[in-house]
Backbone atoms as SQL, in Angstrom:
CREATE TABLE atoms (id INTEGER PRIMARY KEY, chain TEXT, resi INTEGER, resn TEXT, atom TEXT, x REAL, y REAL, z REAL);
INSERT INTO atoms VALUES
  (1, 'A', 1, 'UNK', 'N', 129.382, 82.537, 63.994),
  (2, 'A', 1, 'UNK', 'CA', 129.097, 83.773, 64.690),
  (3, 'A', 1, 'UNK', 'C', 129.394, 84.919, 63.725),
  (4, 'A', 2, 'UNK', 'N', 128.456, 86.038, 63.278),
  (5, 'A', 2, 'UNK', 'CA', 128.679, 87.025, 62.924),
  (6, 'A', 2, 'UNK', 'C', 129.525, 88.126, 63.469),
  (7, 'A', 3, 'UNK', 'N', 130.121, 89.027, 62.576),
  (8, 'A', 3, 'UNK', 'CA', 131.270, 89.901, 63.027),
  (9, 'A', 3, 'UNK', 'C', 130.669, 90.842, 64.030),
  (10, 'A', 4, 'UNK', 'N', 129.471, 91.279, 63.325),
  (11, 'A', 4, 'UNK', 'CA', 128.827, 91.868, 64.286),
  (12, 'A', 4, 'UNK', 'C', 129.091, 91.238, 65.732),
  (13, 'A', 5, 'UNK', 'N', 128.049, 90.193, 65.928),
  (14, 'A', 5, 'UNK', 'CA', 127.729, 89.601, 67.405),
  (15, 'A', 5, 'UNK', 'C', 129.528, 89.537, 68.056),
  (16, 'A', 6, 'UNK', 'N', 130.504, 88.601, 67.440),
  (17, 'A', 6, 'UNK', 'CA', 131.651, 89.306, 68.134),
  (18, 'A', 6, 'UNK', 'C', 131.963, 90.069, 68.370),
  (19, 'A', 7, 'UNK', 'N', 131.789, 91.688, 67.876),
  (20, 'A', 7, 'UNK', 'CA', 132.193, 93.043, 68.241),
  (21, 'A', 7, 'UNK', 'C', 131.386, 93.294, 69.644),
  (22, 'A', 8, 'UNK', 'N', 130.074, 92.814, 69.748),
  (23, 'A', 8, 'UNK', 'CA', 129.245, 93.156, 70.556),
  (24, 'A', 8, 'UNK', 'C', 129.745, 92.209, 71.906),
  (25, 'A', 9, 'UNK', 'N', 130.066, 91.100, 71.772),
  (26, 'A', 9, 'UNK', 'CA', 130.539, 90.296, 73.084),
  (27, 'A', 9, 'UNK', 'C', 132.118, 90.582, 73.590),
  (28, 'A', 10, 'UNK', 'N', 132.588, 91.060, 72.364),
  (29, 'A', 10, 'UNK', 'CA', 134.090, 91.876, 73.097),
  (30, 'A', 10, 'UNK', 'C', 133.691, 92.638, 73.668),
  (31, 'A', 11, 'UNK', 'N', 133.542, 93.775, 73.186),
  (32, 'A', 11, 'UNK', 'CA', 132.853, 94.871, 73.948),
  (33, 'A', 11, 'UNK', 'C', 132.071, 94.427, 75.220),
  (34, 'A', 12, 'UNK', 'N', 131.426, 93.878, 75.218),
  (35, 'A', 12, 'UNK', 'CA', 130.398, 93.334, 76.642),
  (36, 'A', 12, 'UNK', 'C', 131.406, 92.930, 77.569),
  (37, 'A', 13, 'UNK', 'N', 132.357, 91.886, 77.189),
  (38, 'A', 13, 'UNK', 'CA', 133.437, 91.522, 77.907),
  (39, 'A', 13, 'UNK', 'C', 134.504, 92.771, 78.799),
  (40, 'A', 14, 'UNK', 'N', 134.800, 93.289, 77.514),
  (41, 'A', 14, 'UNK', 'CA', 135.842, 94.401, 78.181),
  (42, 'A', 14, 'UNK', 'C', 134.871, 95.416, 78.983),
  (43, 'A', 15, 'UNK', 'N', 134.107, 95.687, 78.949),
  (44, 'A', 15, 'UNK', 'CA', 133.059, 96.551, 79.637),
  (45, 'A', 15, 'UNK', 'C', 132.991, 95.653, 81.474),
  (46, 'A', 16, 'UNK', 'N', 132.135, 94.557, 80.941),
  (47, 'A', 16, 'UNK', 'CA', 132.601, 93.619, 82.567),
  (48, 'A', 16, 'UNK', 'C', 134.008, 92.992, 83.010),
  (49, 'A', 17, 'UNK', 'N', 135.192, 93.356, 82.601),
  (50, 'A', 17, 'UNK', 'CA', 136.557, 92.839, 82.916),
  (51, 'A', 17, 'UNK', 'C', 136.091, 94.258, 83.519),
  (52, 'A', 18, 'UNK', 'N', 136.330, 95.485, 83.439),
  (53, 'A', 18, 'UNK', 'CA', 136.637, 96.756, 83.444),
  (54, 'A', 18, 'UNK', 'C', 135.659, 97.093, 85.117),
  (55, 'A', 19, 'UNK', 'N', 134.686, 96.833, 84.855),
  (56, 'A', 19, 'UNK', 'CA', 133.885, 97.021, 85.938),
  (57, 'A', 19, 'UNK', 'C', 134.124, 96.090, 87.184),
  (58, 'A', 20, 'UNK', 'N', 134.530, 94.749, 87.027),
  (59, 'A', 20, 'UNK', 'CA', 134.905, 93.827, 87.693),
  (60, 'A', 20, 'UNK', 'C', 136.141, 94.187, 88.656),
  (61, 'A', 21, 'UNK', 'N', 137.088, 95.079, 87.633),
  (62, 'A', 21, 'UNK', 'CA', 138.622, 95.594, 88.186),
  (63, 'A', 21, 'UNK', 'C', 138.302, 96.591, 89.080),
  (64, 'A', 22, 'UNK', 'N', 137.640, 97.529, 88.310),
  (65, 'A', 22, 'UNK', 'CA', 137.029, 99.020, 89.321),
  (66, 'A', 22, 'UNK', 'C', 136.552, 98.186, 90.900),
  (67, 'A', 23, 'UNK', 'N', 135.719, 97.506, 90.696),
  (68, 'A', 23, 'UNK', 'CA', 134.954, 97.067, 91.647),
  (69, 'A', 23, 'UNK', 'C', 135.912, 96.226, 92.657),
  (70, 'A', 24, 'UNK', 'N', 136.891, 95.595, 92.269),
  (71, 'A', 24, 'UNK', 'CA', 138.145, 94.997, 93.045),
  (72, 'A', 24, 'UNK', 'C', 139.027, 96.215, 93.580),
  (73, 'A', 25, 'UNK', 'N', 138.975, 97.588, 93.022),
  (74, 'A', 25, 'UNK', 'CA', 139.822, 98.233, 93.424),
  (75, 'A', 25, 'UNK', 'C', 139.090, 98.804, 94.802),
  (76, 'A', 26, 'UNK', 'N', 137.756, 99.368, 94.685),
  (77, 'A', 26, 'UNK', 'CA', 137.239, 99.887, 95.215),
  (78, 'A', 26, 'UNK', 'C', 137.031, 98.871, 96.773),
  (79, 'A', 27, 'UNK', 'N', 136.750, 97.753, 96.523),
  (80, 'A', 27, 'UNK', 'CA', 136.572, 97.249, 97.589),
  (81, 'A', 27, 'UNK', 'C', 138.191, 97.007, 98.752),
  (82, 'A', 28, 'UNK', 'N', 139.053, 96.834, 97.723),
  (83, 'A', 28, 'UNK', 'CA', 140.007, 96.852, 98.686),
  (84, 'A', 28, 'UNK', 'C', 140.323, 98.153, 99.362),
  (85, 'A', 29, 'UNK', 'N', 140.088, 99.120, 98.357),
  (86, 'A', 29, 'UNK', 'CA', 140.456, 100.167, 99.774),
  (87, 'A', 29, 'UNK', 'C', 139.522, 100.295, 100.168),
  (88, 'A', 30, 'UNK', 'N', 138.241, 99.999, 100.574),
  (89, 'A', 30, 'UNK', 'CA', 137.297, 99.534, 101.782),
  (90, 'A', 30, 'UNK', 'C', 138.228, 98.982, 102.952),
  (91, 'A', 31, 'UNK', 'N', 138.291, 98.053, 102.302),
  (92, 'A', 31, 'UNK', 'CA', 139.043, 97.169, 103.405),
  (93, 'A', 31, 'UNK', 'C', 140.134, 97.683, 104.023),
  (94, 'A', 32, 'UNK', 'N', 140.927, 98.271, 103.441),
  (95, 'A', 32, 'UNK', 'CA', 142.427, 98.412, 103.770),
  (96, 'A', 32, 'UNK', 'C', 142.075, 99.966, 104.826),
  (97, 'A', 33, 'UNK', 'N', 140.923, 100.415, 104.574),
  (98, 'A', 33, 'UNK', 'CA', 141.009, 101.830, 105.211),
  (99, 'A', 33, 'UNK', 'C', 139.944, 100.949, 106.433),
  (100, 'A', 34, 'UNK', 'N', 139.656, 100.082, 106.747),
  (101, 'A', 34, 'UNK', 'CA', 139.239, 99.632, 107.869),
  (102, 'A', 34, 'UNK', 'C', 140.403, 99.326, 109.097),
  (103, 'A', 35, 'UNK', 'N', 141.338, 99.339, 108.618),
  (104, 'A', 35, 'UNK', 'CA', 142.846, 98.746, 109.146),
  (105, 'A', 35, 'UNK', 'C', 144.249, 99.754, 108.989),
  (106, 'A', 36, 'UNK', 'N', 143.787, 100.746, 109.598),
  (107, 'A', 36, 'UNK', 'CA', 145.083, 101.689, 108.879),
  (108, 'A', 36, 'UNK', 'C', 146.286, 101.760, 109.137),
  (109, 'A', 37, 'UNK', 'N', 146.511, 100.785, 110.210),
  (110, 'A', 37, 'UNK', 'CA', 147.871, 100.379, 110.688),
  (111, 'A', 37, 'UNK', 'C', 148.591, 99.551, 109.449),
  (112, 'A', 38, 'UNK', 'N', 147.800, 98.885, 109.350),
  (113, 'A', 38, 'UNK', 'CA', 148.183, 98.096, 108.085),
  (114, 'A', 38, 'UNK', 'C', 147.275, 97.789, 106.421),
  (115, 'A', 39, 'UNK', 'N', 147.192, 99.338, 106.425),
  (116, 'A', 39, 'UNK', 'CA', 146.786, 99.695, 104.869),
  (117, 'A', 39, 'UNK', 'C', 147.150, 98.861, 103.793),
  (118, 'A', 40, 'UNK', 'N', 148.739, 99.163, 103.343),
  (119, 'A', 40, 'UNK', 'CA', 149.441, 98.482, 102.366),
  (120, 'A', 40, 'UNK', 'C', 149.034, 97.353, 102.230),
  (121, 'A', 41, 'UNK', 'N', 149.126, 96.174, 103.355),
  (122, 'A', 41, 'UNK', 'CA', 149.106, 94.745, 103.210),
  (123, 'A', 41, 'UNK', 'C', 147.908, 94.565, 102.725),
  (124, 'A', 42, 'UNK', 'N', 147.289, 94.912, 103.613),
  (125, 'A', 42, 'UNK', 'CA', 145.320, 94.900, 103.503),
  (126, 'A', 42, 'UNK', 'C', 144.748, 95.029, 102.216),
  (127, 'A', 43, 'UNK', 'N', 145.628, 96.516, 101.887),
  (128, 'A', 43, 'UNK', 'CA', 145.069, 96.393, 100.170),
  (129, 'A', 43, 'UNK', 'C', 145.608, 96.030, 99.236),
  (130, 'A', 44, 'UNK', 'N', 146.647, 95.147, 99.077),
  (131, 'A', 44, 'UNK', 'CA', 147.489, 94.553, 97.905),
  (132, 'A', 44, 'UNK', 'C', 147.323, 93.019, 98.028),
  (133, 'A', 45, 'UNK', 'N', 146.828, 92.566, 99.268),
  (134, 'A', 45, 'UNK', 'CA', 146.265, 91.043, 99.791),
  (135, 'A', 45, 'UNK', 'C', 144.771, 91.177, 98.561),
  (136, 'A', 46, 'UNK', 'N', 144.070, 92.139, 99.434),
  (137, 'A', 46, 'UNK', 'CA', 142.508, 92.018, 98.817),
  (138, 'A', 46, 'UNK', 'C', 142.623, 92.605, 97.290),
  (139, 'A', 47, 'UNK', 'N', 143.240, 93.380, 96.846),
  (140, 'A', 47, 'UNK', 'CA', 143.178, 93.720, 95.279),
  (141, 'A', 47, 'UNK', 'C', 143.706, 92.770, 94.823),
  (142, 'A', 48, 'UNK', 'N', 145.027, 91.950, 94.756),
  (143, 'A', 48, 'UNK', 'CA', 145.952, 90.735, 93.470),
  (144, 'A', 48, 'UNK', 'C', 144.654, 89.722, 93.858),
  (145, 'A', 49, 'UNK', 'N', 144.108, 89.485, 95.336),
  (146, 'A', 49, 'UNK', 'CA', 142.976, 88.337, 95.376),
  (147, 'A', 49, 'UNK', 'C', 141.957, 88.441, 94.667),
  (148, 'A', 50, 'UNK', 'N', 141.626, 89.795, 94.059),
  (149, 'A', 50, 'UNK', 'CA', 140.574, 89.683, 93.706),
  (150, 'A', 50, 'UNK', 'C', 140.746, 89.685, 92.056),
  (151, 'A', 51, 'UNK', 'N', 141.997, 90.578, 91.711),
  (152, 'A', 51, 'UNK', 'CA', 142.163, 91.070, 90.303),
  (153, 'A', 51, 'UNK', 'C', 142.848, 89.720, 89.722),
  (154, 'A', 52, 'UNK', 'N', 143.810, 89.204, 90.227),
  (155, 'A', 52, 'UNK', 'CA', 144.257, 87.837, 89.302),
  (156, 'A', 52, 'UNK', 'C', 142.824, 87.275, 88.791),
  (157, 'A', 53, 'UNK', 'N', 142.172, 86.563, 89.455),
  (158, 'A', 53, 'UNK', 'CA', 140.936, 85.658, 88.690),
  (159, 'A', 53, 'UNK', 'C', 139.958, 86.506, 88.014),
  (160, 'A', 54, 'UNK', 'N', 140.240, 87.670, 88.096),
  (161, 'A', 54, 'UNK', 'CA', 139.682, 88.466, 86.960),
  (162, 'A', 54, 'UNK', 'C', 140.188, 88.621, 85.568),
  (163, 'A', 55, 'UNK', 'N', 141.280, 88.992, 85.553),
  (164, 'A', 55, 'UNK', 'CA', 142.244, 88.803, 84.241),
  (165, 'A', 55, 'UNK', 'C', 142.355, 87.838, 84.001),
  (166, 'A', 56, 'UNK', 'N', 142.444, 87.025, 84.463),
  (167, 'A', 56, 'UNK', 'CA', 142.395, 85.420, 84.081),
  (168, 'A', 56, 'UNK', 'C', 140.949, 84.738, 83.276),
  (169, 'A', 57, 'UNK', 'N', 140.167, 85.356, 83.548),
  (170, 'A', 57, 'UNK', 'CA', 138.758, 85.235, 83.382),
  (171, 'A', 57, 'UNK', 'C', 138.789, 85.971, 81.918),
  (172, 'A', 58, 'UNK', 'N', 139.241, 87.044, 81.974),
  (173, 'A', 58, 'UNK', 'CA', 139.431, 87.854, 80.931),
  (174, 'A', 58, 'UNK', 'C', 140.074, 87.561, 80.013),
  (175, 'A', 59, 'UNK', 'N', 140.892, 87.130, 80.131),
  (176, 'A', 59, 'UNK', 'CA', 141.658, 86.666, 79.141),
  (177, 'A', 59, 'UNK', 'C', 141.119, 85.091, 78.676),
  (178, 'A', 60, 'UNK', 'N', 140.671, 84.291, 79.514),
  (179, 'A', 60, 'UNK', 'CA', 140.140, 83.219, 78.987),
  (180, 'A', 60, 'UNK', 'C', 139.178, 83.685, 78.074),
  (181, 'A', 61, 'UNK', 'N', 137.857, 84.854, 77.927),
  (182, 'A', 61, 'UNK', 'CA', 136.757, 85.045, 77.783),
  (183, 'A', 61, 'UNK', 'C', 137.472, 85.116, 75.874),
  (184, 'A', 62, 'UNK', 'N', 138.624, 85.966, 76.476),
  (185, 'A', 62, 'UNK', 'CA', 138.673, 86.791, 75.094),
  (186, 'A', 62, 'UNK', 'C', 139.759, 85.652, 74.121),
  (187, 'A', 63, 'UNK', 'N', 140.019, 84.292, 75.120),
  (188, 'A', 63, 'UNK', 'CA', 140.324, 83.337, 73.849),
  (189, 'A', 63, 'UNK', 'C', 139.367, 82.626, 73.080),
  (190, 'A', 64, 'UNK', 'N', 138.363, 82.629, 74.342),
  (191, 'A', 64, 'UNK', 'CA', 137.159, 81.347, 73.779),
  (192, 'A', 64, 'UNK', 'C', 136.840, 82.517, 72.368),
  (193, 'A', 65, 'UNK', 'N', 136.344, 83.903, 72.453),
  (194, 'A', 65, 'UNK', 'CA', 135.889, 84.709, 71.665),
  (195, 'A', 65, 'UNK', 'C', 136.766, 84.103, 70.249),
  (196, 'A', 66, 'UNK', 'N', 137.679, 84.410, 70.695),
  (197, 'A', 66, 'UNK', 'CA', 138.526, 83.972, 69.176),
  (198, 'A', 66, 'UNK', 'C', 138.569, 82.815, 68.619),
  (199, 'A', 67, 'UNK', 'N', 138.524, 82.270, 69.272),
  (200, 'A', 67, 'UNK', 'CA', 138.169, 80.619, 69.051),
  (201, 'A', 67, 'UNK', 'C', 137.137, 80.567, 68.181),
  (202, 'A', 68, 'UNK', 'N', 136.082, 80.585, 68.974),
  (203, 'A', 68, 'UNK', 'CA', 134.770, 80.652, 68.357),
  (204, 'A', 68, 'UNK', 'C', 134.578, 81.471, 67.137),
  (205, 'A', 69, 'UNK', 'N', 134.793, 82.789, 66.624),
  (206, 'A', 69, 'UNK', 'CA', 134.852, 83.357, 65.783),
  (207, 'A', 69, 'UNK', 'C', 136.042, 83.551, 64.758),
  (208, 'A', 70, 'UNK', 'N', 135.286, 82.612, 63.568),
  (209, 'A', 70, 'UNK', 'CA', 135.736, 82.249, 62.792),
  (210, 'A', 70, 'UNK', 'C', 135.454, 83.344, 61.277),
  (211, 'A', 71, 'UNK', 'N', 136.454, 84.536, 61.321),
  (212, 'A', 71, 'UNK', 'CA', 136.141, 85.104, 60.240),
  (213, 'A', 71, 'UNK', 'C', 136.279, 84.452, 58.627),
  (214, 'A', 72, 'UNK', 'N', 135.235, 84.729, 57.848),
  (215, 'A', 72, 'UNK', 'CA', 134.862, 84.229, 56.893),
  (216, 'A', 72, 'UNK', 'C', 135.803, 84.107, 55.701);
């Protein structure tokens, strides 16, 4: 893999980790403002549910990356 094409799939990566998180944040306070008695729970249930297997994802993405790219 060229240095290039790795710069370009980090980047792609951190761009969709990033959007993935936004998008976990956003939806939980959807949720949590559906329930306002119980906001807090609502949105710290639905955000760690959604954000753990994201970072996790993320961080897998960005080992395989290294893995795979083998500077010369």
């Amino acid at each position: 893999m060229s240095e290039y094409t790795a710069f370009l799939l980090h980047k792609m990566l951190v761009v969709t980790v990033n959007c993935l998180m936004l998008g976990a944040l956003f939806l939980a306070m959807y949720r949590a403002s559906l329930t306002p008695d119980e906001f807090n729970i609502t949105f710290f249930k639905t955000l760690l549910t959604l954000l753990l297997p994201t970072l996790v994802l993320g961080f897998a993405g960005k080992y395989l990356l290294r893995r795979y790219h083998r500077p010369a």
